[in-house]
Structure formats: C-alpha cells, structure tokens
ChimeraX commands (.cxc) that place a marker at each C-alpha (Angstrom):
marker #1 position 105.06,107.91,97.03 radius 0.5
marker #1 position 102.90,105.61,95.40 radius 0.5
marker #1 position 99.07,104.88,97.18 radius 0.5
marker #1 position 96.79,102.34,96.02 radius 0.5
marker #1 position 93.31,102.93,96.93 radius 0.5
marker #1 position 90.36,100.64,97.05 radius 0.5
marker #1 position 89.12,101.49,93.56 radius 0.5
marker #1 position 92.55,101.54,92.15 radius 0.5
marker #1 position 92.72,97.62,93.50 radius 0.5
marker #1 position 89.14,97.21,91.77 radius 0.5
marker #1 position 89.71,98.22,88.73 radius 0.5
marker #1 position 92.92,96.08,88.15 radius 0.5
marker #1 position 91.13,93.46,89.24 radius 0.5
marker #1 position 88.28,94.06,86.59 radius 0.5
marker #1 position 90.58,94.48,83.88 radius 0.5
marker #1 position 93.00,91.45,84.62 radius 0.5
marker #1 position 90.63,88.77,86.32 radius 0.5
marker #1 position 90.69,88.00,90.33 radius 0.5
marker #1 position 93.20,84.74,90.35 radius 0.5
marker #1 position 95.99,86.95,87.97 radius 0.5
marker #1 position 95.51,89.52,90.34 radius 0.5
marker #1 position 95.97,87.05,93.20 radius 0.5
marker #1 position 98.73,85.44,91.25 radius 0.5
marker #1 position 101.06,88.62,90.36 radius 0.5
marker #1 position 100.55,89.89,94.01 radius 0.5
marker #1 position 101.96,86.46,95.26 radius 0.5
marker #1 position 104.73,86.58,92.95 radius 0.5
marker #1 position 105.55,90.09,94.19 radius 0.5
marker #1 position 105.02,89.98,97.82 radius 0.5
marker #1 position 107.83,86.88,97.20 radius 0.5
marker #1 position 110.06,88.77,95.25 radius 0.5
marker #1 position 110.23,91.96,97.51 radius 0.5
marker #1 position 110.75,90.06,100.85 radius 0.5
marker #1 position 113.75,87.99,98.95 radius 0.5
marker #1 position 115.29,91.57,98.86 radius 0.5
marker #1 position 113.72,92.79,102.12 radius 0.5
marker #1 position 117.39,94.31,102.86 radius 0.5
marker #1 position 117.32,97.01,100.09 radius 0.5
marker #1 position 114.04,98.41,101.26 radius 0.5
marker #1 position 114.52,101.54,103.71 radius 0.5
marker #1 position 111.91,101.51,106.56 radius 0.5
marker #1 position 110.99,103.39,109.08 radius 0.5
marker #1 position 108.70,102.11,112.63 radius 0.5
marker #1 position 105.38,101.92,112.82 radius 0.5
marker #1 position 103.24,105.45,112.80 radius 0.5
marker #1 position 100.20,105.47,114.81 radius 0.5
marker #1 position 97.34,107.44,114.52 radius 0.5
marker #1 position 94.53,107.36,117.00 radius 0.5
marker #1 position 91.36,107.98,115.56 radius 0.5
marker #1 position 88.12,107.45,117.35 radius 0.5
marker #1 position 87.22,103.66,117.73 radius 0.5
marker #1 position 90.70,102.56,117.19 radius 0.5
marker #1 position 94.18,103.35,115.81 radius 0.5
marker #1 position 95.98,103.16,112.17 radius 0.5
marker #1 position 99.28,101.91,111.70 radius 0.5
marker #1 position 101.91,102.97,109.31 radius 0.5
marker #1 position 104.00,101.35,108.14 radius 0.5
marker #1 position 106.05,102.98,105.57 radius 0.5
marker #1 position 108.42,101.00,103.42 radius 0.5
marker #1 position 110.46,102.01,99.90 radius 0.5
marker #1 position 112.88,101.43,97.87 radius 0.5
marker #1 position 114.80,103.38,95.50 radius 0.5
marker #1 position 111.73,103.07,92.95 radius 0.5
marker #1 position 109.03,103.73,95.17 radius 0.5
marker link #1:1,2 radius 0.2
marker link #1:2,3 radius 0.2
marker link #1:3,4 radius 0.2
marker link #1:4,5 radius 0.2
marker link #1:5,6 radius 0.2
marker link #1:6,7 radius 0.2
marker link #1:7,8 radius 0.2
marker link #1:8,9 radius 0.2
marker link #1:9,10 radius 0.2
marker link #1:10,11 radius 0.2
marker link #1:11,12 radius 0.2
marker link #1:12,13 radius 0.2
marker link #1:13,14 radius 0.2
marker link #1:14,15 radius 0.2
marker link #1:15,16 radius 0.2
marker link #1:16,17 radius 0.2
marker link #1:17,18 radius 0.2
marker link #1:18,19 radius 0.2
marker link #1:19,20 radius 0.2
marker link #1:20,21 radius 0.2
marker link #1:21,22 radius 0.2
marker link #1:22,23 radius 0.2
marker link #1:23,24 radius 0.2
marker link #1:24,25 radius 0.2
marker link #1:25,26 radius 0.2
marker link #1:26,27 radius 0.2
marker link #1:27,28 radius 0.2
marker link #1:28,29 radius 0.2
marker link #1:29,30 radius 0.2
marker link #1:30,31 radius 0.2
marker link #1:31,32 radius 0.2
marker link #1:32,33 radius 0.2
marker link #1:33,34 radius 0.2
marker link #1:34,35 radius 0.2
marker link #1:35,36 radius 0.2
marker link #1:36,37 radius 0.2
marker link #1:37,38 radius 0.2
marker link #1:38,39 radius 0.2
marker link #1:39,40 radius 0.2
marker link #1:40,41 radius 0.2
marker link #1:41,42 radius 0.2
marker link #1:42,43 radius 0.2
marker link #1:43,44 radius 0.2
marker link #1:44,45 radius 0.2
marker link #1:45,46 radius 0.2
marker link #1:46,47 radius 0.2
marker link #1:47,48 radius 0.2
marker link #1:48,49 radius 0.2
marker link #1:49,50 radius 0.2
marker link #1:50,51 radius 0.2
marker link #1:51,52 radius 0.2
marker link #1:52,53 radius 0.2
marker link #1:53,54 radius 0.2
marker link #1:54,55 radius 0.2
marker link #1:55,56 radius 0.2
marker link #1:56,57 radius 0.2
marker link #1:57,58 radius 0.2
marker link #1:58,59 radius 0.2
marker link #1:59,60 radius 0.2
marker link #1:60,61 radius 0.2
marker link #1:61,62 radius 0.2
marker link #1:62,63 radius 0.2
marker link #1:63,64 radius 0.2
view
C-alpha cells in the first residue's frame, strides 16, 4: 500500500514547483481513469468518528 501524507504532498511540491505538480497530477488522474477497468476496488469504508465520518475508498492495481 502506498499513503501519501500531507507533508509527503508538500515536499514534492517544494522540490518540483506548484503548476508541475498540478500538471503531472492532471496527466495522471487522466491516464488512470482511461484504464479505470484494470484497477481492483472495493466499496466505500466508513468510519464514524466524532463530528463526522471518513470514507474509504480503496483502489489498486497490480503496482500499487
């Protein structure tokens, strides 16, 4: 499993400038949903914590 935190998305961001970053995430969010098929997912996972709930939802492929 791979999990990107909040400082993990600053420091790329640092080290590659804001519109690159914007820029390869486009180009990737396009890619993976042309081959939305090969990715194995699973339904939402809630988890109820107080003043609200987090949803889940996992999705990998044979990579990640």
């Amino acid at each position: 499993m791979k999990l990107i935190t909040v400082q993990d998305i600053n420091k790329i961001i640092k080290q590659h400038g804001f519109n690159n970053f914007m820029m390869d995430l486009m180009n990737t969010l396009k890619s993976d949903f042309n081959r939305w098929n090969e990715f194995e997912k699973s339904p939402r996972h809630a988890v109820h914590v107080d003043g609200g709930v987090i949803e889940l939802m996992p999705v990998a492929d044979g990579r990640y």
